[in-house]
C-alpha positions, 0 to 999 in steps of 0.5 A: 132923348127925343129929337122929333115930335111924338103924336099922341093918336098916331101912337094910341092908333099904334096898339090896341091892348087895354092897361098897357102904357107907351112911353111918349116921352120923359122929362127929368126922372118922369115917363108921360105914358099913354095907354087905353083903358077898358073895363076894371082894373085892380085895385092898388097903391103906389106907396112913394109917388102921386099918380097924374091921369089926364082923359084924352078920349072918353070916361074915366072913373077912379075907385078911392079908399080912403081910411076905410071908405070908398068914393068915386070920381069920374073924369070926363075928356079934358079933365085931370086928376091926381091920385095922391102918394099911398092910396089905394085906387082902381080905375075903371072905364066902361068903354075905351078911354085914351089917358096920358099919366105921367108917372116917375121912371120905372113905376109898375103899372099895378103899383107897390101894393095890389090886388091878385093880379088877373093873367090879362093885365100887362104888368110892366113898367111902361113899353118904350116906342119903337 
């Protein structure tokens, strides 16, 4: 349990690997992650869980499929977004953007079903603070 405040730019001034969430806190069964986000990442579903993307700093465009068709939607700092439970999606940022989801414990970061995963995408199920 967390017996101090968590600073969310102190922690994204932490590290600086794109696609590799920090645990900030955890609330009932839930991590609210944090992590940066530069260039594509894969496509992929998480099959039993919605996805919350909130923009802290930058741009955000988050590929869909949906029964067979693709559309984008674009988030801009401030804006919030949820990827419902099974589909499929990629998030992409052209230049560095700070997000904060919040996500059930234990999730893996490329989901249930995915794309081939590159060797540079860190597959975790969110880093925990020192």
């Amino acid at each position: 349990m967390m017996t101090e405040p968590v600073n969310l730019q102190k922690t994204l001034q932490s590290f600086s690997e794109p696609w590799s969430p920090r645990i900030v806190a955890q609330l009932n069964d839930y991590d609210v992650r944090v992590a940066k986000f530069r260039g594509e990442y894969v496509w992929h579903s998480h099959l039993d869980t919605d996805e919350l993307f909130i923009v802290v700093a930058g741009r955000l465009t988050i590929h869909l499929r949906e029964g067979g068709v693709e559309r984008l939607v674009t988030l801009r700092q401030g804006d919030v977004y949820v990827v419902p439970r099974g589909t499929e999606h990629k998030p992409v940022s052209d230049a560095e953007s700070h997000i904060l989801m919040v996500e059930p414990t234990g999730t893996l970061t490329v989901g249930d079903t995915h794309e081939e995963i590159p060797d540079d995408v860190d597959v975790t199920t969110g880093h925990h603070l020192d």
